[in-house]
C-alpha positions as CSV (number, residue, x, y, z in Angstrom):
1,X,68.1,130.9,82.8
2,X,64.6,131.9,82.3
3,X,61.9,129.4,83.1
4,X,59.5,129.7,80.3
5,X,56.7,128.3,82.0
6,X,57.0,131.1,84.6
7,X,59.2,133.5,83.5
8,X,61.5,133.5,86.5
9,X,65.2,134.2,86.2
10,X,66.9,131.4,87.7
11,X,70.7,131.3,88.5
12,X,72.8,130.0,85.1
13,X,73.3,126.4,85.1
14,X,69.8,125.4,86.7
15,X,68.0,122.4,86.0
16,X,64.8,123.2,87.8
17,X,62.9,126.6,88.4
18,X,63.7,127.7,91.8
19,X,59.7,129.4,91.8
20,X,57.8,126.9,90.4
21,X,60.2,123.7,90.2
22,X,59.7,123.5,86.5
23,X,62.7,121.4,84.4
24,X,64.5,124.4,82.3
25,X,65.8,123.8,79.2
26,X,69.6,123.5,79.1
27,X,71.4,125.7,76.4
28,X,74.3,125.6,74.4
29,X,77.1,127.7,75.9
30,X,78.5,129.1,72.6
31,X,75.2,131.1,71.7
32,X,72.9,130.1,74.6
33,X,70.1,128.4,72.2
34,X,67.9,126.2,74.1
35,X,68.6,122.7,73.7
36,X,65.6,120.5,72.5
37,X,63.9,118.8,75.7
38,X,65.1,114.9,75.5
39,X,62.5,112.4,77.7
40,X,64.2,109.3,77.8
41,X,67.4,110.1,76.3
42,X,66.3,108.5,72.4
43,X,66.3,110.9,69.5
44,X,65.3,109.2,66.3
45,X,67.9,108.7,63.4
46,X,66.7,111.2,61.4
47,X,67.2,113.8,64.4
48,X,70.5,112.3,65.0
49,X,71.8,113.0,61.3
50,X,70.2,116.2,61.1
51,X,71.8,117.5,64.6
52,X,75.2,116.1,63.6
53,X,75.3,117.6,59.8
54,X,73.7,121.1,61.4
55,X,77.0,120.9,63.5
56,X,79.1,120.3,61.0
57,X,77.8,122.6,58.6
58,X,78.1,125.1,61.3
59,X,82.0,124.3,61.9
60,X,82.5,124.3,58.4
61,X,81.0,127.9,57.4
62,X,83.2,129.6,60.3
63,X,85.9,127.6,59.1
64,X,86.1,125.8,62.9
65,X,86.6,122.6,64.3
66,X,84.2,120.1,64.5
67,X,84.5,116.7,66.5
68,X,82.0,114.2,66.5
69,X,82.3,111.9,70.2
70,X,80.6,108.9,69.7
71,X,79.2,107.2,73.6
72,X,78.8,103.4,73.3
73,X,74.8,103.6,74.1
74,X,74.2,106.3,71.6
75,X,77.0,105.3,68.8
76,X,76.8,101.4,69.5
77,X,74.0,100.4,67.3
78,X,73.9,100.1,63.2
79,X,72.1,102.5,62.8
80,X,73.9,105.3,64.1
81,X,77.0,103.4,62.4
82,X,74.9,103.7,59.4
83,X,74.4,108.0,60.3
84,X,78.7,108.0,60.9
85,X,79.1,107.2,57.8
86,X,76.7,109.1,55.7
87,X,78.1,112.1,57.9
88,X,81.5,111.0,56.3
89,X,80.2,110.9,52.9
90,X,78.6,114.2,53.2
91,X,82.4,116.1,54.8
92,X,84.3,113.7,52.0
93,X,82.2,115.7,49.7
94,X,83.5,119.5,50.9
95,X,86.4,121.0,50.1
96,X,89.4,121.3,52.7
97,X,88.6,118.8,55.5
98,X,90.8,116.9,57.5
99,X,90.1,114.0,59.2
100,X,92.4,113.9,62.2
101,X,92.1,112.0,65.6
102,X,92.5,114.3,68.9
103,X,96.9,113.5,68.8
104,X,96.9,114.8,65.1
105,X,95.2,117.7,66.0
106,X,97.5,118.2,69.3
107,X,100.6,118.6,67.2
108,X,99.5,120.8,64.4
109,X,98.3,123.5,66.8
């Protein structure tokens, strides 16, 4: 991972710049794009939805598999509730997606 305050190649999996103890950026391991930097852990709803549907859309145009896990202190709240199901709407709106949970999937494969 490089540090892009220094430029330093750090070793992959790094949180902190082993030259000038800056916090790196953690990627994605599928195509290594840099995560967006999170302070306190709160993205507003509007980031939330457009994360989520992004993913989706992602799943959906490579034909993949897309599984939304929902943590109690991100998902616990109405309005995230309120983002599930406008998510929903959005998928119920394309054509050929199934809505399985994790068993359903399991047994098809």
């Amino acid at each position: 991972m490089k540090c892009s305050r220094c430029q330093h190649e750090n070793p992959p999996g790094s949180a902190f710049c082993l030259e000038c103890g800056g916090r790196l950026a953690p990627a994605y391991a599928s195509c290594g794009a840099e995560l967006p930097p999170v302070t306190n852990g709160i993205w507003s709803q509007h980031d939330v939805y457009e994360i989520w549907l992004e993913e989706f859309e992602g799943a959906y145009a490579e034909g993949g598999f897309f599984k939304l896990m929902g943590h109690p202190q991100v998902i616990g709240c109405p309005s995230r509730m309120r983002i599930v199901e406008r998510l929903i709407r959005h998928m119920l709106g394309k054509k050929d997606v199934w809505f399985a949970v994790p068993i359903e999937v399991a047994c098809r494969a």
